[in-house]
Structures are given as C-alpha cells and as structure tokens.
C-alpha positions as CSV (number, residue, x, y, z in Angstrom):
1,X,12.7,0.3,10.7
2,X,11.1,-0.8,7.5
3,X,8.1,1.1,6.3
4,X,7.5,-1.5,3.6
5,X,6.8,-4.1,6.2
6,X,4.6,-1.7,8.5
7,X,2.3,-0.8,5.5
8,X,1.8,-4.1,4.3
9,X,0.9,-5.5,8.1
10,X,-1.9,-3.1,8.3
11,X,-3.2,-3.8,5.0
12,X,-4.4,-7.2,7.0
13,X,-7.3,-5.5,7.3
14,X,-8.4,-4.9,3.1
15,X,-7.5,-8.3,2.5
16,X,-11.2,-9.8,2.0
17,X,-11.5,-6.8,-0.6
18,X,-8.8,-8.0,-3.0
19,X,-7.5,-10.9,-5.6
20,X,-5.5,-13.5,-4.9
21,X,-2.3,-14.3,-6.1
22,X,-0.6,-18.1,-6.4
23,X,3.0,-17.8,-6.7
24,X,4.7,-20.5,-8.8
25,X,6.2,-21.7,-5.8
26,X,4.5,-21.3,-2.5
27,X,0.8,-20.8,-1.2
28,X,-1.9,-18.7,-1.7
29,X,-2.0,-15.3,-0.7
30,X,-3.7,-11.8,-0.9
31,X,-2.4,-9.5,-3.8
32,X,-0.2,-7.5,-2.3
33,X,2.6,-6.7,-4.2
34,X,5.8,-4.6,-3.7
35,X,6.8,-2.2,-6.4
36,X,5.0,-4.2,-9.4
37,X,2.6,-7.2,-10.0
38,X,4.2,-10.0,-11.5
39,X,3.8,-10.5,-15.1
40,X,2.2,-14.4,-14.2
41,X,-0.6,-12.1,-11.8
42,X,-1.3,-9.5,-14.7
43,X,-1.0,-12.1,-17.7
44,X,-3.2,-14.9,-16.2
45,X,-6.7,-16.3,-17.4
46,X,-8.6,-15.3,-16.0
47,X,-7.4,-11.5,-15.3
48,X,-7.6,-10.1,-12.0
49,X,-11.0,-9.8,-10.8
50,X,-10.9,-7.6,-8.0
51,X,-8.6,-5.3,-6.8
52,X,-5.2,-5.7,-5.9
53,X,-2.6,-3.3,-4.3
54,X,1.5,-2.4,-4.8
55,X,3.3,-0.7,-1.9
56,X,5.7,1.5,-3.8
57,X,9.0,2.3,-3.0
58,X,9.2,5.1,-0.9
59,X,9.6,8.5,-2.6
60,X,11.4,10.3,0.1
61,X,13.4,8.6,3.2
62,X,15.2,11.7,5.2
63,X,16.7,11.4,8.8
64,X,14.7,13.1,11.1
65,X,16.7,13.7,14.5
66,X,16.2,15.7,17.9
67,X,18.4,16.3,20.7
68,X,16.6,13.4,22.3
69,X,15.7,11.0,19.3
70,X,16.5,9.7,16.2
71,X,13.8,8.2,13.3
72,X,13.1,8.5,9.6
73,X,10.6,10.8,8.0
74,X,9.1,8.7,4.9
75,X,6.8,9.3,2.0
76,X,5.4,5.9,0.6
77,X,2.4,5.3,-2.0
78,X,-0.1,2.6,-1.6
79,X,-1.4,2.5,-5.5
80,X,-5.0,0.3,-5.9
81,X,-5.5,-1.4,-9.3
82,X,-8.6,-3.2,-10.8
83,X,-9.6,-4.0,-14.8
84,X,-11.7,-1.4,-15.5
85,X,-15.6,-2.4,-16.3
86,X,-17.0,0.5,-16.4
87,X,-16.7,1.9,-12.9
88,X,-14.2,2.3,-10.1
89,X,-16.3,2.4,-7.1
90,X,-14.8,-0.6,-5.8
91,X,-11.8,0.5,-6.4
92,X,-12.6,3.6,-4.6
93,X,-14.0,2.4,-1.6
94,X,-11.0,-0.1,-1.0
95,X,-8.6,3.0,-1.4
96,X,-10.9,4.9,1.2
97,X,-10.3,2.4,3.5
98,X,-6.7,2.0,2.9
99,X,-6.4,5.6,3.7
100,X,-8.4,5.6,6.9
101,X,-6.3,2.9,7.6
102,X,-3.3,4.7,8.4
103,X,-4.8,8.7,8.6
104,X,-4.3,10.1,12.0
105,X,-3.9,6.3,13.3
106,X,0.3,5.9,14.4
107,X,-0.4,4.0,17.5
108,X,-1.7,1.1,15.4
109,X,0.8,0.7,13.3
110,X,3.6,-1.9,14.0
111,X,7.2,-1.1,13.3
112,X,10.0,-3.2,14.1
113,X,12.8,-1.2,16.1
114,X,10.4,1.8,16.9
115,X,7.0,3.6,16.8
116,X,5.0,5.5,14.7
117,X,4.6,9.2,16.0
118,X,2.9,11.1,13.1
119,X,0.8,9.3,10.2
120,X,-0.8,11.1,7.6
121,X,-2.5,10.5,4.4
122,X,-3.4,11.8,1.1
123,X,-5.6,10.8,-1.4
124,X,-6.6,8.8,-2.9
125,X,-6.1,10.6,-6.2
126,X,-5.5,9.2,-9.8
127,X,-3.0,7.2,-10.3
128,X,-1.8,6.4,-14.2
129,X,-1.3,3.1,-15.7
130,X,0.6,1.8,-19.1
131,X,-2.1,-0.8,-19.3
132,X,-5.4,0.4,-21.0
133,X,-7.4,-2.7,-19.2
134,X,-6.9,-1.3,-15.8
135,X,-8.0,1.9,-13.8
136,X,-5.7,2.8,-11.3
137,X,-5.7,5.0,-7.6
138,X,-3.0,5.9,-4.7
139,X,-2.4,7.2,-1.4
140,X,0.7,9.0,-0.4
141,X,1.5,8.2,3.1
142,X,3.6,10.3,5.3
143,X,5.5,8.1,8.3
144,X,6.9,9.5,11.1
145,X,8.5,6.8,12.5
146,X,11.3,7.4,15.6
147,X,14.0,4.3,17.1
148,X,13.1,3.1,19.9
C-alpha cells in the first residue's frame, strides 16, 4: 500500500489550479512534486506562477492490526506553495480543496492492495519556507488504510 501514490491520484482533481512543470526529459505535467520541487521548477524564468504542491514523506507509518485485519495507520502532509504577491487567497482556496478532498471521504480514495477505512484532515495551517519569494500552507492527512 503506498500512500504516496493514493494522495497524489486524488489530487487529479486540483490540477487545473496549479503550475506546470516540464521535466528535462519527458512531457508536461501538473506540479506535483514529492518531497521537494526541483531546483530547474523553482529557478526557472519565469517563476512559478500559480501554485504547486509537494506530498511529503509521511511523518508517521505504524502497523495497525486486528484479530481480523492487518493495515498501516499513516500521517502524510500535502504542503501548497505559491510566490507570494501580496496575498494567499489562492493559495488558500486550493488548500481548502485539497483538504475536502480527502476529509471524511476513504471510499474515494484508491489504494493499491487495500482500502481506505478512516480519512481525516487537518489544516490547512502555515507552513514555513527557507525561500523569502514564496508563502507556503499544509494539510496533515491521517490514512487508515487496511490489506485487502
């Protein structure tokens, strides 16, 4: 079960809301980024317009078992990033919709080798950034996720 994977299928749906990203090899594609941005992303001229999104590492990954089933209990972040002008509403509402994404919605998540029983979110709150030019947010997701 990877909850990597899972999160970044259902961010599908906030794709129209963020900036694109061309690889130095390979196509086009929404900027959705695990861990970090690349260094070509952040560095390019033009910046980053819009918003774009990093699927951390998960914070906690603990086994979860019953007498009758096995799964993983996992805390991930889902950080939002834009240069800041002046205001983060954008920002804001693309988080917003990140969270409702995945709050209180397991049976519409896909995960390879089980199912989601519990899905919870928090946020999005502040979330801190080495780079002056940019104003950051996150969710902390909570993924209950059991084999199947």
């Amino acid at each position: 079960m990877n909850s990597t994977a899972t999160i970044f299928a259902r961010l599908a749906a906030v794709v129209p809301s963020l900036d694109t990203y061309t690889p130095p090899i390979g196509p086009m594609r929404p900027a959705i980024f695990n861990e970090r941005a690349p260094d070509d992303f952040l560095n390019r001229d033009p910046k980053p317009a819009k918003p774009f999104l990093i699927i951390a590492v998960p914070t906690s990954d603990v086994a979860m078992e019953t007498f009758t089933e096995t799964g993983r209990l996992i805390l991930q972040d889902v950080r939002g990033y834009q240069r800041d002008t002046g205001s983060g509403a954008d920002l804001d509402t693309l988080m917003r919709a990140v969270r409702d994404l995945f709050h209180n919605r397991p049976g519409e998540l896909a995960v390879s080798g089980g199912k989601c029983d519990v899905c919870r979110v928090n946020g999005p709150v502040q979330s801190p950034t080495t780079d002056p030019s940019l104003i950051g947010r996150r969710v902390s997701i909570r993924l209950d996720l059991v084999n199947t």
